[in-house]
C-alpha positions, 0 to 999 in steps of 0.5 A, spaced: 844 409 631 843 401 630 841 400 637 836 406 638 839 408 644 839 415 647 845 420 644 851 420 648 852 427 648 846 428 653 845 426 660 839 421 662 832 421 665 828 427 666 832 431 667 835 431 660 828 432 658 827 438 661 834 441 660 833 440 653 826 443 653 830 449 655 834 449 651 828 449 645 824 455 647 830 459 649 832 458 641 825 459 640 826 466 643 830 469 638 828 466 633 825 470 627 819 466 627 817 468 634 812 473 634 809 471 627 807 465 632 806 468 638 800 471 633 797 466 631 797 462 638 794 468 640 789 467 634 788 460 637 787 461 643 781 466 642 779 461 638 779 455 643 775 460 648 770 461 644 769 454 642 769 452 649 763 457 650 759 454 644 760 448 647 757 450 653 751 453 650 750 447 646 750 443 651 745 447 655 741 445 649 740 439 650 736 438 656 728 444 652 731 439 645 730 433 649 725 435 653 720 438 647 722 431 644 719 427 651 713 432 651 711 432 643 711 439 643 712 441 636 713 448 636 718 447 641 722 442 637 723 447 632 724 452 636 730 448 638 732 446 631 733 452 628 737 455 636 741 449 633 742 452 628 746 458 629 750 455 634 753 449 629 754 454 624 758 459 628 762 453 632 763 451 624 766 457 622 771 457 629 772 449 628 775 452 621 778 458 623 782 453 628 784 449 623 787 453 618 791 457 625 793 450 627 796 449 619 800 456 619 803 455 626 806 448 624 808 451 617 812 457 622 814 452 627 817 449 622 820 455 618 823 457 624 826 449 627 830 448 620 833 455 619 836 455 626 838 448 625 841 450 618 844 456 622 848 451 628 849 446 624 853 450 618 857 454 622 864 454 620 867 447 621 861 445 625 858 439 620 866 436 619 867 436 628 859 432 628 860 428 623 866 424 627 863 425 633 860 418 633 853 415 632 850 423 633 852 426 627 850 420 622 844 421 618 843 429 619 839 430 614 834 425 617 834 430 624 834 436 620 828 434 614 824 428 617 824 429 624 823 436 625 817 437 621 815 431 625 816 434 631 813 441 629 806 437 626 806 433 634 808 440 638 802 444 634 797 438 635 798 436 642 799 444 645 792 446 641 788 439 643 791 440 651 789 447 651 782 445 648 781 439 653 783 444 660 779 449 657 773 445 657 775 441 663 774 447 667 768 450 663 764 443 664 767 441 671 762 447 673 756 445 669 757 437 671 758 439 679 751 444 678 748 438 675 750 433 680 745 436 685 740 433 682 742 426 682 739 423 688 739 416 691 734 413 695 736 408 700 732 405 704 727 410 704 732 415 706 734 421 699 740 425 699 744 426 694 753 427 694 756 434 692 760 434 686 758 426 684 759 427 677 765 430 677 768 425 682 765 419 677 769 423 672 775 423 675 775 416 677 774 414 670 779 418 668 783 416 673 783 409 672 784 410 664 790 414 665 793 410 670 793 404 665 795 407 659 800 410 662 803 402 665 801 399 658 804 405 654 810 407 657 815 403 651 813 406 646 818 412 648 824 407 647 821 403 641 819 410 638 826 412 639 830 406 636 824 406 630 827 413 628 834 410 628 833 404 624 829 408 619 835 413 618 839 408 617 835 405 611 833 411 608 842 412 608 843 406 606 839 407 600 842 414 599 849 411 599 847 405 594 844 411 589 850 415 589 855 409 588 851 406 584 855 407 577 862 404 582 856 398 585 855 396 577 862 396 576 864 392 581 857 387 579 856 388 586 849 388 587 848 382 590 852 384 596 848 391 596 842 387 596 844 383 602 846 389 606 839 393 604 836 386 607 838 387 613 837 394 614 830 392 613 830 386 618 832 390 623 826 396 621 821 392 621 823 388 628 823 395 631 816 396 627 813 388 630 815 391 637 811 398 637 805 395 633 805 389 638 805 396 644 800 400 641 795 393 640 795 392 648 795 399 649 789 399 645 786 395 648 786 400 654 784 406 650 779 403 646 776 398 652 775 405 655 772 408 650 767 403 648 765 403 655 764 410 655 758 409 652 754 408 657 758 410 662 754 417 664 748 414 663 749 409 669 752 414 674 747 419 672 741 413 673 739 414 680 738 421 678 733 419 672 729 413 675 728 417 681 725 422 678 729 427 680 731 428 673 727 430 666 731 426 660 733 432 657 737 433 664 739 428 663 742 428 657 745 435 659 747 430 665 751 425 659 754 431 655 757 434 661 760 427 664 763 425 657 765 433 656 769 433 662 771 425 662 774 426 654 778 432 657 781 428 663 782 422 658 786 427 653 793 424 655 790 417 655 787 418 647 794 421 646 799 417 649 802 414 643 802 421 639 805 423 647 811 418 646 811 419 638 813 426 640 818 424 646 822 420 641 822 425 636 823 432 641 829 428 644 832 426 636 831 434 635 834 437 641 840 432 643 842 433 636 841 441 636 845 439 643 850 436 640 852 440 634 852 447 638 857 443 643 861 441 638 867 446 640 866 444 646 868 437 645 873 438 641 877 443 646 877 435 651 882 433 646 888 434 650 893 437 646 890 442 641 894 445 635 894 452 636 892 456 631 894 464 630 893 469 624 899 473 623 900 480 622 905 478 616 903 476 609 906 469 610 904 462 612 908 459 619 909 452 621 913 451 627 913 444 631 907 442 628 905 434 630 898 431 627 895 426 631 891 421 627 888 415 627 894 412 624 899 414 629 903 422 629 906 425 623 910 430 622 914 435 618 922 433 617 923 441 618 921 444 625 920 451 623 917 453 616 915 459 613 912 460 606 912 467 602 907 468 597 909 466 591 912 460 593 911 453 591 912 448 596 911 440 596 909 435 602 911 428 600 910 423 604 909 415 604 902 412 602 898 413 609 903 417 612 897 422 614 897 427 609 890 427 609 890 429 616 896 435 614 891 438 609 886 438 614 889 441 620 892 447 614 884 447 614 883 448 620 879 442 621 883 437 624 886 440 631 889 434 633 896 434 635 901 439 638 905 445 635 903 452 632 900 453 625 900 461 623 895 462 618 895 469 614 891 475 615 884 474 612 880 468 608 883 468 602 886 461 602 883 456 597 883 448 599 883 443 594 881 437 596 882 430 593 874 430 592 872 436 589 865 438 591 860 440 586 854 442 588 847 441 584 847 447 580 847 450 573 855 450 572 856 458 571 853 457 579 858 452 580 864 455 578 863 462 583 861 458 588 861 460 594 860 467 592 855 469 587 855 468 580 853 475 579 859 477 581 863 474 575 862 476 567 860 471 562 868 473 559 870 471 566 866 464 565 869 463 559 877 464 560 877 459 566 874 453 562 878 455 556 884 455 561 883 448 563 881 445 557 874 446 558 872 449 552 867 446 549 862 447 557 863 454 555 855 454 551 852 450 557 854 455 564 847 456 565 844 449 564 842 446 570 845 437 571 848 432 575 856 434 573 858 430 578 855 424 574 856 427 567 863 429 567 869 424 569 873 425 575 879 429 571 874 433 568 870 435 576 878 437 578 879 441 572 871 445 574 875 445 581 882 448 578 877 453 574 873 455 580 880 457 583 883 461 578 876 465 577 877 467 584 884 468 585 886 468 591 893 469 594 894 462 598 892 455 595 892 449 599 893 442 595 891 435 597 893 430 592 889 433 587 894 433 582 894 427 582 887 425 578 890 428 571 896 425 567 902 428 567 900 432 561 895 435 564 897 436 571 903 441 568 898 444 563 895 446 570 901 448 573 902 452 568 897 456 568 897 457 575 904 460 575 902 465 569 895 466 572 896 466 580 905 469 580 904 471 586 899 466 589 903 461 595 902 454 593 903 447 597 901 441 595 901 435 599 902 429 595 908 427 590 907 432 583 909 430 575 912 437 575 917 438 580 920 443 576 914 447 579 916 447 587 922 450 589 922 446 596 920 440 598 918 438 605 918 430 608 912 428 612 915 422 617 912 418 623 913 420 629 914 413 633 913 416 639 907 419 637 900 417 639 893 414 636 887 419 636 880 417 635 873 421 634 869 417 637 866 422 645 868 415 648 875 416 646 875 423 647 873 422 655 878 418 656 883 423 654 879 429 658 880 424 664 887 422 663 888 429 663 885 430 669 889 426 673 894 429 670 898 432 677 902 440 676 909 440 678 906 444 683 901 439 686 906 434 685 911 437 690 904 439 695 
């Protein structure tokens, strides 16, 4: 995301828009959220009502006020003072109570947008596929966090100041159309007068406004689009400096990390120099129009007056009308920054909600997929299995592979020959390629990765992730530490830390061993994560696997200290004829397309 361009993954132009608005309100149907929403927009919605006719009534106001005042008529101006009075004091409370309804709808649209985000984006495999499928899967986080609490905010506003403005357009344009009989002009000693004049003065100024606003204002979609992006891209950059910092002061590469922040930053603060310089010329339309507003009723309204046609407090009631129904008429040229904010940021929200929900679709334009089955027999099969990768095509020197449970293989290979890839496509996370993998019935399959994940918790929590730690007893806790040789953690389980800063690298794969031994699950992929301890320490945890886990079906993939402990061992070779596969949509579209082309035996003959 460095150019601010639209995601790929979406059509262009306006019919993208409404394809996207679409897909937004049929996930807000079901969302849970719903019908606390629909409440309290029914709430706003009686609220604006009300508002509109209190405005009305204040405006109706104006002309015995204003007219006490041209008279002197004391009694009369008190009279008034004290109707306005009441009608301030219950517009306070509605403007209030509009207030707090607008809160609370932006805090359940909000509630509402992030769950469904979180339930699409962590579907089983959905965050791995988004997170290779191009410049749509980067910065997540900032989609989820930054932009749809931006969006919901903009949504509430807009929707309540749109209502708001039709509401009062239709009451005033009335009262403006009523009052208008009164403006009469004097030509050449003739009088008459033109129906609807006010509102047609109305429209025209309005018109006018919005036209030019929206020529001036029309970049800032695209700049406000390319803002966001750039924004990410900072925010990213600082994460990942943060995160590496103890590997980036070792390196004593801050220099460099400097450099890299520099540039990022340029680039935020040219697309900021681009959207301030847009919404300076489109200032100069909003705000020359509402300087002119000022005396803009009065002028229209002043042949009426000086005819005499007109008291002054008609007058006023003239002018409150006219900027009643001008300001209603203006409200998309008072928000068109706001309107464009929100373009950009509904299009970030949806392309990407868009992007993580077709994720298995893009996946399935690949070609040639592994075929994945789940067997009826306790046992894992390979049959045929080609991985493609960035790298080029590996694969196993056995075409056909069955492994029992409380069997240990090991898969060597050379450095770079796509174990890695292998690992995933056991995982079922890396499709790419040909051939069938026959996974056993159930989920009972642990993964060990080279990079054990450890999530911000206590470490009891830690240890029993993904189940909960309610499921284990404190002895249980106990036992595995000890079994790895973390005895002395055992008294801070339920302290809450860093552990992926305060522990060593050998010491998180040992947390990571314990959590797999605390569950005890019947197969236990491995990706070179033996690799992380010394010899001595990699047999002490192979051993107690062997004592613990006898009948638990083991691969790892990678070359182990411990060869006494694997019974068979597999070689991963490259297949010279194979090919490179690429994540990126426009390789994918390719492959999609070659395969189009691609004529059947059949068609050919034909």
């Amino acid at each position: 995301m460095t150019d601010g361009t639209q995601d790929k993954t979406e059509p262009n132009g306006e019919n993208s828009f409404i394809l996207q608005l679409k897909m937004m309100l049929e996930a807000f149907q079901h969302s849970g959220v719903r019908n606390r929403v629909l409440v309290l927009a029914s709430g706003l919605v009686v609220v604006i009502l009300l508002t509109a006719y209190g405005q009305i009534r204040l405006n109706a106001w104006n002309q015995p006020f204003y007219d006490s005042l041209s008279r002197r008529d004391l009694d009369q101006f008190l009279t008034q003072l004290l109707v306005f009075g009441i009608i301030a004091g219950c517009l306070l409370v509605l403007n209030v109570s509009q207030n707090w309804l607008n809160q609370m709808t932006k805090l359940r649209l909000r509630e509402g947008l992030t769950h469904e985000l979180f339930e699409q984006w962590l579907l089983p495999g959905r965050a791995f596929k988004l997170s290779g499928a191009g410049e749509i899967g980067a910065n997540p986080d900032q989609r989820i966090h930054e932009d749809a609490r931006h969006l919901t905010e903009l949504s509430t506003d807009l929707a309540v100041g749109l209502f708001q403005a039709s509401m009062l357009l239709l009451s005033f344009v009335g009262v403006l159309w009523v009052l208008s009989r009164d403006v009469v002009f004097h030509v050449a000693g003739e009088s008459f007068s033109i129906p609807g004049y006010m509102v047609w003065c109305a429209l025209f100024y309005a018109g006018t406004a919005s036209l030019f606003s929206y020529l001036v204002g029309r970049p800032l979609v695209r700049l406000n689009t390319a803002r966001y992006a750039q924004e990410a891209e900072l925010r990213f950059a600082l994460v990942r400096l943060n995160e590496k910092i103890d590997d980036i002061t070792l390196s004593r590469g801050e220099g460099e990390e400097k450099l890299r922040l520099n540039m990022e930053l340029r680039n935020v603060l040219r697309i900021v120099r681009l959207v301030i310089f847009a919404q300076t010329r489109l200032n100069w339309v909003t705000t020359g129009y509402g300087w002119f507003t000022l005396i803009a009723p009065i002028l229209v309204a002043a042949p009426g007056y000086f005819g005499g046609e007109l008291t002054f407090g008609q007058l006023m009631m003239v002018v409150g009308a006219f900027n009643q129904v001008q300001q209603a008429l203006r409200w998309s040229i008072d928000n068109f920054s706001t309107i464009a904010d929100w373009r950009a940021t509904f299009n970030r929200v949806a392309s990407f909600r868009h992007a993580v929900v077709a994720m298995d679709v893009v996946a399935d334009a690949q070609v040639e997929r592994i075929e994945y089955t789940t067997l009826l027999e306790d046992k894992l099969v390979i049959d045929d299995l080609k991985v493609a990768s960035p790298a080029g095509t590996v694969l196993l020197d056995e075409q056909h592979v069955e492994i029992l449970p409380g069997e240990h293989v090991q898969v060597i290979g050379q450095s770079g020959f796509g174990g890695h890839y292998l690992f995933r496509a056991l995982a079922q996370l890396w499709p790419m390629g040909s051939g069938r993998i026959g996974l056993p019935a159930g989920d009972d399959i642990a993964f060990m990765p080279r990079q054990p994940y450890i999530p911000p918790d206590t470490l009891r929590a830690i240890l029993a992730y993904p189940s909960t730690a309610e499921l284990f007893t404190d002895a249980d806790f106990a036992s595995v530490l000890g079994k790895v040789g973390l005895e002395r953690l055992i008294a801070t389980l339920d302290r809450r830390a860093r552990w992926d800063r305060e522990l060593s690298h050998e010491e998180l794969q040992c947390v990571a061993f314990a959590r797999m031994l605390l569950h005890r699950p019947r197969w236990i992929v491995i990706d070179q994560a033996l690799g992380s301890f010394e010899e001595r320490g990699s047999r002490a945890i192979l051993d107690v696997m062997r004592q613990d886990l006898p009948r638990a079906g083991i691969i790892n993939i990678g070359r182990s200290d411990s060869e006494s402990f694997f019974e068979r061992t597999l070689h991963l070779v490259r297949d010279p004829g194979g090919r490179h596969f690429s994540t990126k949509p426009a390789a994918l579209a390719r492959n999609k397309q070659k395969q189009k082309k691609r004529k059947t035996p059949a068609e050919a003959e034909g």
